[in-house]
C-alpha positions as CSV (number, residue, x, y, z in Angstrom):
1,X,0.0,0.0,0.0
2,X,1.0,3.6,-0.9
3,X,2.2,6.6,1.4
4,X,-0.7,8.5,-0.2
5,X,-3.1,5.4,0.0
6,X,-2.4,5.4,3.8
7,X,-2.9,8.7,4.1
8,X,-5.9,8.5,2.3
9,X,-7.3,5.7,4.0
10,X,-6.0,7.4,7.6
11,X,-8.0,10.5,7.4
12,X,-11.1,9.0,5.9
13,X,-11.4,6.4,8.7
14,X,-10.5,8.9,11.1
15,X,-13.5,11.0,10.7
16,X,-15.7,7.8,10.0
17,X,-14.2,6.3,13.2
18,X,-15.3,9.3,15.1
19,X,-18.6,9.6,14.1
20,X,-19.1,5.9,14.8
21,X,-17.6,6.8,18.9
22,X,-20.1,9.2,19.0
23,X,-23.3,7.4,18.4
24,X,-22.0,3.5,20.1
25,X,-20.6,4.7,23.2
26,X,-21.4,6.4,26.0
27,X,-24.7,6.6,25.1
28,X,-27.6,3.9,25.6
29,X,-30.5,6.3,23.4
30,X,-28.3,5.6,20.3
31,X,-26.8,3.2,17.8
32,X,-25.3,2.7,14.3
33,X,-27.4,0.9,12.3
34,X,-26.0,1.1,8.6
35,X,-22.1,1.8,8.6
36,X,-19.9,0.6,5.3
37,X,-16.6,1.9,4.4
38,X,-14.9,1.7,0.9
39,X,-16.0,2.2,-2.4
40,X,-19.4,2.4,-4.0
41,X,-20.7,0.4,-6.6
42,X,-24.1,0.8,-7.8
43,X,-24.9,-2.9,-5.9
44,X,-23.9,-1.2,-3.0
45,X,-26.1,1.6,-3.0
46,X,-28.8,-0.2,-3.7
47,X,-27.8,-2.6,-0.5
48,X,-27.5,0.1,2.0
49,X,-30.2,1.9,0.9
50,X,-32.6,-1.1,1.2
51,X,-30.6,-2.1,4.5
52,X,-31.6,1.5,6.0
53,X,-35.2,1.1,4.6
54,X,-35.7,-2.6,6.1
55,X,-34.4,-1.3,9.4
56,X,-36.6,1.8,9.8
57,X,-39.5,-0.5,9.2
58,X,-38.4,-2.7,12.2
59,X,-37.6,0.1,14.3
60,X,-41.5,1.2,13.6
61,X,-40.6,4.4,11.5
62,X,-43.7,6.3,10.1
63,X,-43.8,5.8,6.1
64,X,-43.0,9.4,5.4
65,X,-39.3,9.4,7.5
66,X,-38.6,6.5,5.8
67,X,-39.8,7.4,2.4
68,X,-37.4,11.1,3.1
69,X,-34.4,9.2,4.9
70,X,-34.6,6.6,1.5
71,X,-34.5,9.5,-0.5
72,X,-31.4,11.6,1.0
73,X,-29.6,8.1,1.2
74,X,-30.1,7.4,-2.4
75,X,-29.0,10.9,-3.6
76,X,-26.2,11.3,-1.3
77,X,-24.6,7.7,-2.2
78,X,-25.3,8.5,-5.8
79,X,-23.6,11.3,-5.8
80,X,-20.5,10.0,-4.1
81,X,-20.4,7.0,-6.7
82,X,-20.7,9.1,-9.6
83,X,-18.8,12.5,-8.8
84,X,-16.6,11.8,-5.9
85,X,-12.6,12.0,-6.3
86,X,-9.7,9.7,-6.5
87,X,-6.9,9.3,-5.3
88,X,-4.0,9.1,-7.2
89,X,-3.7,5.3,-7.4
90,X,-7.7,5.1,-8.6
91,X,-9.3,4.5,-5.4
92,X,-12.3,6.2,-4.4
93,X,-12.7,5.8,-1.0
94,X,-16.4,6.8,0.8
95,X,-18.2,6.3,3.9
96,X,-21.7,6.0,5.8
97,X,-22.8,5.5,8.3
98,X,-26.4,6.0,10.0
99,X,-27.0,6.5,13.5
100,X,-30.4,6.3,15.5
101,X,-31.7,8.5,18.3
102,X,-34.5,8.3,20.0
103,X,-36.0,11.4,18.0
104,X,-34.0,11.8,15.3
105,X,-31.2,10.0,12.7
106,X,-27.9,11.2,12.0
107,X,-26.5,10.0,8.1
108,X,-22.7,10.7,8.0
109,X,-21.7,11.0,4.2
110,X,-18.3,10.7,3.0
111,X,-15.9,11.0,0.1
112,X,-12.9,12.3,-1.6
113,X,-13.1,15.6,-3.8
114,X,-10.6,17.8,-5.6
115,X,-9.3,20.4,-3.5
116,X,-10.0,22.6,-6.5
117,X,-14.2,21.9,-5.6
118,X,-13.9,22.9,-1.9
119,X,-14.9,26.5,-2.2
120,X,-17.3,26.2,-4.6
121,X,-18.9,23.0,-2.3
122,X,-18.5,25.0,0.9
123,X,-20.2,28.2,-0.5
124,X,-23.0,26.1,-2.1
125,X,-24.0,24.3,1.2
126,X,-23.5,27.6,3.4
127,X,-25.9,29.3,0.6
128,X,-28.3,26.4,1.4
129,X,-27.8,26.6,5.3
130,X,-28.3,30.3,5.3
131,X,-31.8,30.0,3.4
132,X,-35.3,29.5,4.8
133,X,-36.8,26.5,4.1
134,X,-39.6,27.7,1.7
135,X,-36.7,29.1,-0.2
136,X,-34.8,25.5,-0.5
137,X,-37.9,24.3,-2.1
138,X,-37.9,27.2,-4.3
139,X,-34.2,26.6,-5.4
140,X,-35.2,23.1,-6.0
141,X,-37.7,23.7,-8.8
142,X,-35.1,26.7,-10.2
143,X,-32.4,23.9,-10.6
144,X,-35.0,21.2,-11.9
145,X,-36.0,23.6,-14.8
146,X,-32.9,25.9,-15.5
147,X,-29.7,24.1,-13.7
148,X,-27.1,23.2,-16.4
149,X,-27.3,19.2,-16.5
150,X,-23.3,18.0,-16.3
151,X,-22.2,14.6,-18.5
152,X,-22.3,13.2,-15.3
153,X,-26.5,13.7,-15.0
154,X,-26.4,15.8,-11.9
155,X,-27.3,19.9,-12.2
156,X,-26.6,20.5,-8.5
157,X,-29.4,19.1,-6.6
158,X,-27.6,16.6,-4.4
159,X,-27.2,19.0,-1.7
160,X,-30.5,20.6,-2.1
161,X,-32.3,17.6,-1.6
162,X,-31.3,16.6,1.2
163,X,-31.7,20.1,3.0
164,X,-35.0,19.6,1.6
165,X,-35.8,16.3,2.7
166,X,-34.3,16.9,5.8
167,X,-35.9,19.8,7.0
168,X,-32.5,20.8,8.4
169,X,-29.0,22.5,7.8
170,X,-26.5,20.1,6.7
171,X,-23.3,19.9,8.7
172,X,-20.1,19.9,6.3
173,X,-16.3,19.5,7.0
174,X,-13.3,19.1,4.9
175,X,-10.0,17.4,5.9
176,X,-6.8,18.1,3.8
177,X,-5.5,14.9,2.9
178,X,-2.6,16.6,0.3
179,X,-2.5,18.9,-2.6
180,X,-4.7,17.8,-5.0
181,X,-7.5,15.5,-2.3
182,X,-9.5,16.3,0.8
183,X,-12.0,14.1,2.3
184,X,-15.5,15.9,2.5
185,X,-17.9,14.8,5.4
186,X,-21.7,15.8,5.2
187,X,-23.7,15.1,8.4
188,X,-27.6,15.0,7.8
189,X,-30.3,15.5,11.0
190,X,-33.7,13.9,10.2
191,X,-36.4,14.1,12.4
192,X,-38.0,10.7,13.0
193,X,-41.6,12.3,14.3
């Protein structure tokens, strides 16, 4: 294994690993439910999503959290598969996990992205966080109908959606990893009443 694949794999897991000591220790009103580290394949979204969606149903979630918690999942871990970074060897390392509270989830997203992207990411979530929610709907349907569709099929919703589906601000952090890489975390709050 490579310096930079160590380094990589060291930061990533760091942040995954903490997440992870948060929500299964020290704390009896919580657990991880869906965790997975490595790379996506479309297989594997499909897995975790329906993993999430068969737990929720156990743990007696209401069809509408479920429906919304399906929904971020699917967009988040679609949009890690299909625009997140890698490293200089070709491995695109991500991460979820999905931690239960007794009112709420957590859904830790991770990946690697261009240091190049981390202003333009930052300013596009802080623009979401600093919006009403009325107005996250209403940048929705502008995106929808005027965003500029990239060859990869997205137009910038990813992050919209889930504030939207949500109902809250998304929590976002970068770690340098080296020039070109950072790892990017995304921590999502849904309501579960």
């Amino acid at each position: 294994m490579s310096k930079s694949i160590n380094k990589v794999v060291e930061v990533c897991n760091s942040k995954f690993e903490e997440f992870n000591n948060i929500y299964s220790q020290n704390n009896s009103h919580s657990s991880i439910f869906v965790s997975y580290f490595g790379e996506l394949s479309q297989e594997m979204v499909n897995d975790l999503s329906v993993k999430a969606e068969n737990n929720m149903i156990e743990n007696g979630d209401k069809k509408g959290v479920i429906k919304r918690l399906f929904n971020i999942l699917v967009e988040g871990l679609q949009n890690i598969r299909l625009h997140g970074a890698r490293d200089e060897d070709g491995n695109q390392t991500s991460f979820l996990n999905i931690a239960k509270e007794d009112d709420h989830y957590k859904i830790l997203m991770g990946n690697l992205i261009l240091n190049k992207n981390v202003n333009e990411i930052a300013e596009k979530i802080k623009n979401i966080n600093s919006s009403s929610f009325d107005d996250v709907k209403k940048m929705y349907v502008t995106t929808l109908t005027n965003g500029i569709i990239s060859r990869k099929g997205g137009a910038g919703l990813g992050f919209i959606t889930m504030a939207m589906k949500s109902k809250n601000k998304l929590e976002f952090q970068f770690n340098n990893i080296n020039d070109n890489i950072s790892c990017f975390s995304v921590v999502i709050t849904l309501n579960r009443n």
